[in-house]
MARGULO-561055 format. One record per residue (C-alpha): residue in three letters; x, y, z. Coordinates in Angstrom, 1 decimal. Example, Ala and Ser with C-alpha at 12.3 -4.5 7.8 and 13.67 -1.06 7.14 Angstrom:
! MARGULO-561055
@res->ALA; x->12.3; y->-4.5; z->7.8
@res->SER; x->13.7; y->-1.1; z->7.1
! end
This chain:
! MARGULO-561055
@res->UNK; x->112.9; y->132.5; z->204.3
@res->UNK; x->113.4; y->129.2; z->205.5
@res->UNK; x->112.2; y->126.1; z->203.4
@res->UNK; x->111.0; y->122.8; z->204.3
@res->UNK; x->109.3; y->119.9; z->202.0
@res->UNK; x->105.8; y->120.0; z->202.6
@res->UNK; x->105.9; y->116.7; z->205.2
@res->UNK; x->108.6; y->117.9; z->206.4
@res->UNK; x->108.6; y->117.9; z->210.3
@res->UNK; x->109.1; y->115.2; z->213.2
@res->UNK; x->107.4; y->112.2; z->214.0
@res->UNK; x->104.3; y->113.0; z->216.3
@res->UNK; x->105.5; y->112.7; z->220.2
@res->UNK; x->103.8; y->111.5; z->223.0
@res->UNK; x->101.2; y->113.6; z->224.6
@res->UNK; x->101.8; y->114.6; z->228.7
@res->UNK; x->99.5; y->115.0; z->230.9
@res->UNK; x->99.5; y->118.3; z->232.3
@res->UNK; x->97.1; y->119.3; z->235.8
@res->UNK; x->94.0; y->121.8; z->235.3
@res->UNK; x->93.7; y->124.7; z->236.6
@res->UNK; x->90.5; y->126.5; z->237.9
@res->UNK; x->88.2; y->123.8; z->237.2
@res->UNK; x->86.7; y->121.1; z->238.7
@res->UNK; x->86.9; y->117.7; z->236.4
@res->UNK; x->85.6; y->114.9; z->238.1
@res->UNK; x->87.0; y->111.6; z->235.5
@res->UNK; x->90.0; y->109.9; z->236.3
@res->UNK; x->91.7; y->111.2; z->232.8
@res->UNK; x->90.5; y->115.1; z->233.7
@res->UNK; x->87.8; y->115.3; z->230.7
@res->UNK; x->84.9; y->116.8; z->230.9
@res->UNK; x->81.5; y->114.8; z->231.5
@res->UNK; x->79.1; y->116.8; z->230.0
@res->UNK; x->78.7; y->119.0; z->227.5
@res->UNK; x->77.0; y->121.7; z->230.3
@res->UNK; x->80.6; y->121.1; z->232.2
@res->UNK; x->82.7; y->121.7; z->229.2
@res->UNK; x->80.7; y->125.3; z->228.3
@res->UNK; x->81.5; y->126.0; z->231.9
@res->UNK; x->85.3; y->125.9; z->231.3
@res->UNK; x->87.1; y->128.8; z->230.6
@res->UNK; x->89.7; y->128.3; z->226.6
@res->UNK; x->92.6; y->128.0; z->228.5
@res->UNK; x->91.1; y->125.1; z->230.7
@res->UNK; x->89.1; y->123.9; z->227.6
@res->UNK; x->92.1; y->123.3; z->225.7
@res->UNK; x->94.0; y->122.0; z->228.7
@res->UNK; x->91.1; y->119.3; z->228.7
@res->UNK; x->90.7; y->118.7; z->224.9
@res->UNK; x->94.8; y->117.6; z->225.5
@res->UNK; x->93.7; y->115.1; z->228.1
@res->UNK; x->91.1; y->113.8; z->226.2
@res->UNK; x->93.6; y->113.4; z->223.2
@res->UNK; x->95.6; y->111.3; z->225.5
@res->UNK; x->93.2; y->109.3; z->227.1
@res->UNK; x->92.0; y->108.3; z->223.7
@res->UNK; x->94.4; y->108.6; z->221.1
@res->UNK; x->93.2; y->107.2; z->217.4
@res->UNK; x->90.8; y->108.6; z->215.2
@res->UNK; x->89.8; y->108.5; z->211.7
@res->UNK; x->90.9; y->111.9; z->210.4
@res->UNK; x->89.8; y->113.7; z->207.1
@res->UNK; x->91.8; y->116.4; z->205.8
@res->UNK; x->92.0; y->118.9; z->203.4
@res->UNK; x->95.2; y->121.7; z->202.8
@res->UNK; x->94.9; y->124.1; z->199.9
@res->UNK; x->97.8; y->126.4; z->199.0
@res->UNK; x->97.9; y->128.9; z->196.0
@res->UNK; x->99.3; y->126.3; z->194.0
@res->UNK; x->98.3; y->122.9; z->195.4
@res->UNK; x->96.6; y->120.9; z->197.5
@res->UNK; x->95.9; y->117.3; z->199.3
@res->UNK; x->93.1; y->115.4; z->200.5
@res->UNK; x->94.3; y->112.6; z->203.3
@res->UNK; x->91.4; y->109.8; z->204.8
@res->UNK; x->93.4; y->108.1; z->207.4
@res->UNK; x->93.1; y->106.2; z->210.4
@res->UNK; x->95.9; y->107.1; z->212.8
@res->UNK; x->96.8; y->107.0; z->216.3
@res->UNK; x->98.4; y->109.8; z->218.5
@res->UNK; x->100.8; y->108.5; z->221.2
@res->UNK; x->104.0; y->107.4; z->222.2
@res->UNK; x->104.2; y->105.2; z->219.0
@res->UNK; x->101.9; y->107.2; z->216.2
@res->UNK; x->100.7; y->104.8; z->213.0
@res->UNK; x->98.9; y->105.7; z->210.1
@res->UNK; x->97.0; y->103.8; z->207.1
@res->UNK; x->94.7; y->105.4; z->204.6
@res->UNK; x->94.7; y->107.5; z->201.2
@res->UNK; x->96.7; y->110.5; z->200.4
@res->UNK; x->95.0; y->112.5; z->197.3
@res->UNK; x->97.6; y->115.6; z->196.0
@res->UNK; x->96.4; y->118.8; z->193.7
@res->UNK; x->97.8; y->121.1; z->191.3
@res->UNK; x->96.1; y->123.9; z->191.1
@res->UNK; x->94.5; y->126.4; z->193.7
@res->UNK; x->92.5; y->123.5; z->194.7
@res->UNK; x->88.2; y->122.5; z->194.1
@res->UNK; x->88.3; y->127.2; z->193.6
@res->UNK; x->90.5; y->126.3; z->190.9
@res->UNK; x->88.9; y->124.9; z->187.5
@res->UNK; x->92.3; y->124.2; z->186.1
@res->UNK; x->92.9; y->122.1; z->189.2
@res->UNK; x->94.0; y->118.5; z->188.8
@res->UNK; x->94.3; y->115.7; z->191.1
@res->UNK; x->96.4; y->112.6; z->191.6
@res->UNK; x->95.1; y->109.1; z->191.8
@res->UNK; x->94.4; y->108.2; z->195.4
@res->UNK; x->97.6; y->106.9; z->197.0
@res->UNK; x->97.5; y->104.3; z->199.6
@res->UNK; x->99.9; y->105.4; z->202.5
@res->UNK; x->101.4; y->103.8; z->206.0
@res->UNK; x->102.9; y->104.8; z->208.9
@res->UNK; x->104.6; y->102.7; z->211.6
@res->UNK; x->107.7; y->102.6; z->213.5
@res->UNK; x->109.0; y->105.8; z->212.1
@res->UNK; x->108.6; y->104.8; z->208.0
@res->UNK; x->106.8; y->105.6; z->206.0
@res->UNK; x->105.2; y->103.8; z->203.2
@res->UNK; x->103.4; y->104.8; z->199.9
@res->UNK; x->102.2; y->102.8; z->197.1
@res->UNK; x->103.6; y->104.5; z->194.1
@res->UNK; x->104.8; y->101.8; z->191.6
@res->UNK; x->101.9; y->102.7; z->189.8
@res->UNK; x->103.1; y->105.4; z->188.5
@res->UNK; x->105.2; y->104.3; z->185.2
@res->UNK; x->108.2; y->107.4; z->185.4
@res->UNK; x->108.4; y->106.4; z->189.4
@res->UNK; x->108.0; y->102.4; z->188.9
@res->UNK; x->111.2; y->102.2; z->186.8
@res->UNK; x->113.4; y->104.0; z->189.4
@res->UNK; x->111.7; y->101.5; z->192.0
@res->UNK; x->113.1; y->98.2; z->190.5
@res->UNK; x->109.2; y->97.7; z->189.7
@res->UNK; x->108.7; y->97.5; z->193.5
@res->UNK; x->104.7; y->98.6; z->194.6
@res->UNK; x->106.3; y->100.7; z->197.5
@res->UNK; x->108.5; y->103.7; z->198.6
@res->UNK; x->110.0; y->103.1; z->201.9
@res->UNK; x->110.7; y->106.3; z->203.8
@res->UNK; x->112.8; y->105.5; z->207.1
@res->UNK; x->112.6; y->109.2; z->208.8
@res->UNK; x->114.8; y->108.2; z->210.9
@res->UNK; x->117.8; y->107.7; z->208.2
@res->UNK; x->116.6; y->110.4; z->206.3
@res->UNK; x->117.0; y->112.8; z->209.5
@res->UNK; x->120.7; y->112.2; z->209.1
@res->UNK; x->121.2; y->113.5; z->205.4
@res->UNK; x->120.8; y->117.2; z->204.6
@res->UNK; x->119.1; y->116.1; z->201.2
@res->UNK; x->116.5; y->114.3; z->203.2
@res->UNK; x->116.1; y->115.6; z->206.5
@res->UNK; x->112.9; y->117.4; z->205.9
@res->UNK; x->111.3; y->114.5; z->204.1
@res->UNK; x->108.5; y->112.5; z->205.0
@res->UNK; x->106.6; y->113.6; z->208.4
@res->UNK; x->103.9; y->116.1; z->208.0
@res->UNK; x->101.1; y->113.7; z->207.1
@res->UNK; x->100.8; y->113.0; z->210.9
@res->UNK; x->101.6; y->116.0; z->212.1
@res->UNK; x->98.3; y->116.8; z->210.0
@res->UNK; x->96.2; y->113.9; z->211.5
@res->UNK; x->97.2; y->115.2; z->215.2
@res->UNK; x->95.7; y->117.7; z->216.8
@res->UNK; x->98.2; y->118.3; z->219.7
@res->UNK; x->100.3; y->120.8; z->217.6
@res->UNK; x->96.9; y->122.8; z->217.0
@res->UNK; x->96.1; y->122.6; z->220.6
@res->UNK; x->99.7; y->124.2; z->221.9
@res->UNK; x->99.3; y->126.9; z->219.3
@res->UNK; x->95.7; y->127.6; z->221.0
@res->UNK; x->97.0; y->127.6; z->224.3
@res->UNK; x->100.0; y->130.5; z->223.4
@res->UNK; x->97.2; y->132.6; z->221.8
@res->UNK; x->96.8; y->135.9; z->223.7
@res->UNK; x->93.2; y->136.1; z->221.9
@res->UNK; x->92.1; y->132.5; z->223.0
@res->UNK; x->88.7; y->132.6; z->223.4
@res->UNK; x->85.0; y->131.3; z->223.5
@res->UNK; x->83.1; y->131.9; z->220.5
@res->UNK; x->80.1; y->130.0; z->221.6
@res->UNK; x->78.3; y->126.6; z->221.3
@res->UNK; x->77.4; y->124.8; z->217.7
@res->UNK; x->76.2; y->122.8; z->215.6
@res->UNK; x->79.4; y->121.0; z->213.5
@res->UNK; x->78.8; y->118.0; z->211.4
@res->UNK; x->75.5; y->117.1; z->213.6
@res->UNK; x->77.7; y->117.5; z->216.6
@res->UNK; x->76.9; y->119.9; z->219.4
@res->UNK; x->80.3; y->121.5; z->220.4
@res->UNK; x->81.4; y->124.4; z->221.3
@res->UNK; x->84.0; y->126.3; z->219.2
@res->UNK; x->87.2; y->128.0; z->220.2
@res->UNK; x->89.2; y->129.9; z->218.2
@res->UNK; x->92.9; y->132.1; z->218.8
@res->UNK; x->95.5; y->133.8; z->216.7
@res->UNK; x->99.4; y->134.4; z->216.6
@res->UNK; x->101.5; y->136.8; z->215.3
@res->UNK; x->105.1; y->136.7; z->214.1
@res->UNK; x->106.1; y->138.5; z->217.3
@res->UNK; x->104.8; y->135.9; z->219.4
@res->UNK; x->108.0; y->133.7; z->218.4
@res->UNK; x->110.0; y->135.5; z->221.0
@res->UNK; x->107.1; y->136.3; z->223.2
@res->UNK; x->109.8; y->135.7; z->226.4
@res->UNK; x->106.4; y->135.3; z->228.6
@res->UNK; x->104.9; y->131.9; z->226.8
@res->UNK; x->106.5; y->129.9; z->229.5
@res->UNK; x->105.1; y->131.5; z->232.4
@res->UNK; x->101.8; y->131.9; z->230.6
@res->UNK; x->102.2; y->128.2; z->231.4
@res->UNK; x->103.3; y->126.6; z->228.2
@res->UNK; x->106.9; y->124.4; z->228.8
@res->UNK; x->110.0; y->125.2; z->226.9
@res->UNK; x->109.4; y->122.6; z->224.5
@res->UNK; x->105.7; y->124.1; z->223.8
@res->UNK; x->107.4; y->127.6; z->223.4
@res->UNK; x->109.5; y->126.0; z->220.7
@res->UNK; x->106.6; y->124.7; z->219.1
@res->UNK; x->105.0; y->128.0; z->218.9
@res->UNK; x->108.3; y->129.3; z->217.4
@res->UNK; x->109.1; y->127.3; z->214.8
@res->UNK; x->105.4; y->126.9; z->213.7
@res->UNK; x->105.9; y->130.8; z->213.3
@res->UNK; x->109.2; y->130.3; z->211.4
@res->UNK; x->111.2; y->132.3; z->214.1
@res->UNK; x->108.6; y->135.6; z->213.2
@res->UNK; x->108.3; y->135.2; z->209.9
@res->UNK; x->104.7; y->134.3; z->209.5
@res->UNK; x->102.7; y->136.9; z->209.4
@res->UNK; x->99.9; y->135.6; z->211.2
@res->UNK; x->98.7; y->132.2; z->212.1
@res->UNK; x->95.1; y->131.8; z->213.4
@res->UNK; x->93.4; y->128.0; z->215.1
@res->UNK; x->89.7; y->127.4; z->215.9
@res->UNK; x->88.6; y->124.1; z->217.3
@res->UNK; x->85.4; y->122.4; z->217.8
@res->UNK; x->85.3; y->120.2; z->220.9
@res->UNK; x->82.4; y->117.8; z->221.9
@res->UNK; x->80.9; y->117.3; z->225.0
@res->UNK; x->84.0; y->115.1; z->226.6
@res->UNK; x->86.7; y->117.4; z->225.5
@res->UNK; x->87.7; y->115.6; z->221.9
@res->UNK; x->87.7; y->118.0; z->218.8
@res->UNK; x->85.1; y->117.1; z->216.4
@res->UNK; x->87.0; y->119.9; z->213.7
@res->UNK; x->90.4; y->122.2; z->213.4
@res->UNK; x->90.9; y->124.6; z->211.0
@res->UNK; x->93.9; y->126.9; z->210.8
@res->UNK; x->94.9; y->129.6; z->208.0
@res->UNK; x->98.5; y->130.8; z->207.8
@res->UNK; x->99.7; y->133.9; z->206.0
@res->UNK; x->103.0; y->134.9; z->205.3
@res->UNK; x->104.5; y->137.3; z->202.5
@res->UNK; x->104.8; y->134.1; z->200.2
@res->UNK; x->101.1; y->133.5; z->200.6
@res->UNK; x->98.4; y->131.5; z->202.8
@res->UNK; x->98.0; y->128.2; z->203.4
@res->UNK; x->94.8; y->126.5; z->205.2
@res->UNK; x->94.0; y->123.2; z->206.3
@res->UNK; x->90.4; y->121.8; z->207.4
@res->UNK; x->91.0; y->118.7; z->209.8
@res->UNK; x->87.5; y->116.5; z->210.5
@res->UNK; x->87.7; y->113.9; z->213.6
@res->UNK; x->85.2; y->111.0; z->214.3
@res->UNK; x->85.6; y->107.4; z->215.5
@res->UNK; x->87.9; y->108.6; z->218.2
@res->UNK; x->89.2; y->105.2; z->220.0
@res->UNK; x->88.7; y->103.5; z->216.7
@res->UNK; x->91.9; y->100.4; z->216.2
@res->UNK; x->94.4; y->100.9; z->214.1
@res->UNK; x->96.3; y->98.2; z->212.1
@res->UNK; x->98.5; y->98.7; z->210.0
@res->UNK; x->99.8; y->95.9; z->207.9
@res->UNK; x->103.8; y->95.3; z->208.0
@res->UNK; x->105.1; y->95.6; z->203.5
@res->UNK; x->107.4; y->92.7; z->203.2
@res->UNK; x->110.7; y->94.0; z->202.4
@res->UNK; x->110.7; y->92.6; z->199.0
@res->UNK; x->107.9; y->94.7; z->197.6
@res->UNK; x->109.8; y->98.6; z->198.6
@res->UNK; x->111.8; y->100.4; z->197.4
@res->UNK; x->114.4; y->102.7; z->200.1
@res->UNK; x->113.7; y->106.4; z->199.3
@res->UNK; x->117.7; y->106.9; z->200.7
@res->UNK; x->119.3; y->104.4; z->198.6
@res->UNK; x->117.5; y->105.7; z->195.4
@res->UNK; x->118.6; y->109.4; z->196.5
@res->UNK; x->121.9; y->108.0; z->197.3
@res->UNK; x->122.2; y->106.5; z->193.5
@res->UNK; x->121.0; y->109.8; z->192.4
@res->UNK; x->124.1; y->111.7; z->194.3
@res->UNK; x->126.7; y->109.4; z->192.9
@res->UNK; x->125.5; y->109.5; z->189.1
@res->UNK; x->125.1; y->113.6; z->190.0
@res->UNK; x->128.3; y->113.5; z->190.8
@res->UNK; x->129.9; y->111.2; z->188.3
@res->UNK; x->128.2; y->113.0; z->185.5
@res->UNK; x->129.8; y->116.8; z->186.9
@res->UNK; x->132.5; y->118.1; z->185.1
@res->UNK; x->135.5; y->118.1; z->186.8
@res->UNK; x->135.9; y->121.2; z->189.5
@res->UNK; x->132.3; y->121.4; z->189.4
@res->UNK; x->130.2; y->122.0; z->192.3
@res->UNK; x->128.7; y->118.9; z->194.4
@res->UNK; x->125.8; y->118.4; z->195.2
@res->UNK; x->126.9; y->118.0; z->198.6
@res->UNK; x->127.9; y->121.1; z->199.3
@res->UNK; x->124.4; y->122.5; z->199.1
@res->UNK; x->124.4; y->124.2; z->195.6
@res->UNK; x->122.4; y->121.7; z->194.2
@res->UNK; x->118.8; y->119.9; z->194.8
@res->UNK; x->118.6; y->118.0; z->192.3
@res->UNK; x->120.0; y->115.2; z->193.8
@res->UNK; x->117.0; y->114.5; z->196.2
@res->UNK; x->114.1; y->112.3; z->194.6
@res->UNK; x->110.8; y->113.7; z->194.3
@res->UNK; x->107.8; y->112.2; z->195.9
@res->UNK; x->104.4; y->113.5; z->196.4
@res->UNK; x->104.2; y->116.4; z->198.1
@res->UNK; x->101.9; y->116.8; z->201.1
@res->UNK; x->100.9; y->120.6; z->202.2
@res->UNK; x->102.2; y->120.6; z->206.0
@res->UNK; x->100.5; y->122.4; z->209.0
@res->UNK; x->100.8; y->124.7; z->209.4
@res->UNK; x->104.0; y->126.4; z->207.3
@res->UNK; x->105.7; y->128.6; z->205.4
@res->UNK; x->105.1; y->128.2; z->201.1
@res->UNK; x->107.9; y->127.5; z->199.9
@res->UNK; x->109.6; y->128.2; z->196.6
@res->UNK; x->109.3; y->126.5; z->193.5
@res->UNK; x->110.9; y->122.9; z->193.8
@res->UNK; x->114.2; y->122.1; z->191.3
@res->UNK; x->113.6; y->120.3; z->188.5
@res->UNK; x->114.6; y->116.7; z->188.4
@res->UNK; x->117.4; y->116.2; z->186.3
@res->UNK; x->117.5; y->112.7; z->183.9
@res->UNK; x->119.7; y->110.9; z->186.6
@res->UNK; x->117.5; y->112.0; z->189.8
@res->UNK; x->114.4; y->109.9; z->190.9
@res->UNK; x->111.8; y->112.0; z->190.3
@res->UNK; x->107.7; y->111.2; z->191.4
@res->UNK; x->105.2; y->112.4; z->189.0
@res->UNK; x->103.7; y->115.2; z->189.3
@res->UNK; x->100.0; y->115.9; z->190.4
@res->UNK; x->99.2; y->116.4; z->186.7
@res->UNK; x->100.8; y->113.3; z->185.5
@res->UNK; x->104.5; y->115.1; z->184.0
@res->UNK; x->107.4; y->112.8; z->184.8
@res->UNK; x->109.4; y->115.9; z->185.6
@res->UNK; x->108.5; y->116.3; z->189.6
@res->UNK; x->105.8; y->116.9; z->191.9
@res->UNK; x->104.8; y->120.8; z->192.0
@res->UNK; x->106.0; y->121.8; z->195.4
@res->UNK; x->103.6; y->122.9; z->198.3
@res->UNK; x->104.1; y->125.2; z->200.9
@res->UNK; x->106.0; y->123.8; z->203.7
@res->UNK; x->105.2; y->123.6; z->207.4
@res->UNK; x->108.1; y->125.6; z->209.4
@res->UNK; x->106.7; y->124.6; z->212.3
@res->UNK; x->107.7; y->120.9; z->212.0
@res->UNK; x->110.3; y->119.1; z->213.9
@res->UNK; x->112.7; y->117.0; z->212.4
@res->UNK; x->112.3; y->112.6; z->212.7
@res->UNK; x->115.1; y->113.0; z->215.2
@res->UNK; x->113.1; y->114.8; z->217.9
@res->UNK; x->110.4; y->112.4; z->218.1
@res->UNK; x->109.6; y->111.1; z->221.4
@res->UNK; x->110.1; y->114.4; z->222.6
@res->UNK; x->106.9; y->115.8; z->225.1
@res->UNK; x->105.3; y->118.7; z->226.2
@res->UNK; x->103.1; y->119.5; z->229.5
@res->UNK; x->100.2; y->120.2; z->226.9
@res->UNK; x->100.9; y->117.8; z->223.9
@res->UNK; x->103.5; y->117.1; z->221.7
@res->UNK; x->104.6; y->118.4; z->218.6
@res->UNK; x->105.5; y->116.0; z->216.2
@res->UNK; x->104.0; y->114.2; z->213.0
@res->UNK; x->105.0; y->113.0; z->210.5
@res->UNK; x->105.4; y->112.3; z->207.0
@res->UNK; x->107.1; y->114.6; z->204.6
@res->UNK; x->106.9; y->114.4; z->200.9
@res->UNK; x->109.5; y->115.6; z->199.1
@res->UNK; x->108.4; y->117.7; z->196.0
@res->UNK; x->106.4; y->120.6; z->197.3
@res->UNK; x->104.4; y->123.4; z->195.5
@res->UNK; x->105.1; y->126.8; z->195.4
@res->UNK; x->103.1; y->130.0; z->196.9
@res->UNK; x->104.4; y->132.7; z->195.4
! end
């Protein structure tokens, strides 16, 4: 089975514009104007418009909450969703099977920012971590870089891929099942919720494209489904009146276990700033993973395997670990070794971050920018210890 880091995935992409079909939208952007017009859509055309209204207005505060059998993570950020995504707010991470779990512990709230494809969080807090970092307050993550190196190439980009709702709103769109479940009440809001479900067999459904999804949503749908290998992968969406989603939830199963996320939306069109870190106060992720994979490799005994050639993962710093959405749990993550920069873990040991299951279904930094005629599928930030679901 494959494995990603939990934020491991692409940068979110702009969203496109697609035309509706079998409806009659009378705004400029193709949202719905009532609430009475939007209950008179069919899902397919609901979605269709939820993606437009995304576009038309694309920032919201965003509250999330991802529980796997062995972790989980809280996130209160303000982001925006377009051609250039940012992000600032607080990332909380879990051991544990999450609130369920009385054994559960949490990490001290860790401020976090997204702009221009890097990522930063405040860790010097942390004493194991704040060594490693020169004493800086910061860990830079440039996804871009990291995309590059197989040690870091699936670091650092779920966080926004779990702010955004456009990868939720392809996977709705592919369902076979989409449907109607009726008007409610959600958070005070009147909506009306919609909810669909894919199987593994769906990644090579050859008839997603003429179901009217583009190639690039196709791939979406297949990589969220780790080329068949999750079991089953189910979306429901509450959209207000003018097409934006007020909620998303999605539960993912595979033979590893489940993952599920709860994703809250208000203040859509709210600003978002996101003050620049002066260079001075960060630390680069890649040149501490870089010093990690020479002193690796200076303390092997001769003949001994590098870590470049894949036998190892030691080499790769750990940093908190973000539960991605949706994808596959993934195996227990390697201990740090003395010489490797390791981030604490959830419960406060220095020797890594208990891994979470990873999203398959993310894209790598490289591909962002990429589009799709119903939204794109990127987002960001990646952690890089995750937590197992076995």
């Amino acid at each position: 089975m494959p494995r990603k880091q939990i934020w491991s995935g692409a940068v979110l992409a702009a969203v496109a514009a697609s035309s509706l079909t079998g409806c009659s939208l009378k705004a400029s952007d193709g949202t719905p104007q009532s609430f009475a017009q939007l209950s008179s859509l069919s899902a397919q055309d609901a979605i269709q418009a939820a993606t437009r209204a995304v576009t038309a207005h694309p920032s919201a505060k965003v509250h999330t909450v991802l529980t796997a059998p062995t972790g989980s993570e809280t996130s209160d950020v303000v982001a925006t969703f377009d051609e250039h995504p940012t992000l600032q707010g607080m990332l909380v991470m879990g051991s544990g099977g999450g609130a369920a779990d009385p054994s559960a512990q949490s990490t001290p709230p860790i401020p976090i920012r997204y702009a221009d494809n890097v990522m930063y969080m405040e860790m010097g807090q942390n004493p194991q971590l704040a060594a490693q970092m020169d004493g800086k307050a910061w860990l830079k993550m440039d996804l871009q870089a990291m995309a590059q190196d197989p040690n870091t190439a699936a670091v650092g980009s779920d966080v926004l891929e779990n702010t955004s709702p456009s990868k939720g709103l392809i996977l709705l769109a592919a369902a076979k099942d989409l449907h109607k479940v009726g008007a409610e009440q959600h958070g005070g809001v009147q909506t009306v919720h919609y909810a669909g479900a894919l199987t593994g067999a769906d990644a090579t459904d050859p008839n997603l494209v003429g179901r009217g999804l583009s190639q690039q949503d196709s791939d979406v749908v297949a990589d969220a489904l780790a080329q068949g290998q999750v079991t089953k992968l189910g979306y429901d969406v509450w959209l207000r009146a003018d097409g934006l989603p007020v909620a998303m939830t999605f539960t993912e199963v595979t033979p590893a276990g489940s993952l599920t996320g709860e994703i809250d939306y208000s203040d859509w069109g709210t600003p978002v700033a996101v003050p620049p870190v002066p260079g001075d106060q960060s630390a680069d992720y890649m040149a501490m993973v870089k010093q990690a994979e020479a002193a690796q490799s200076s303390a092997e005994p001769s003949g001994a395997p590098s870590s470049s050639d894949g036998s190892s993962g030691s080499v790769t710093p750990s940093a908190p670990a973000t539960p991605s959405s949706p994808g596959t749990p993934s195996s227990p993550a390697t201990p740090s070794t003395s010489s490797t920069p390791s981030a604490p873990s959830p419960t406060g040991s220095s020797t890594g971050v208990p891994s979470t299951p990873t999203p398959t279904g993310s894209k790598s930094p490289s591909s962002s920018g990429s589009s799709t005629s119903s939204t794109s599928s990127s987002t960001t930030g990646t952690s890089t210890a995750s937590t197992s679901a076995s």
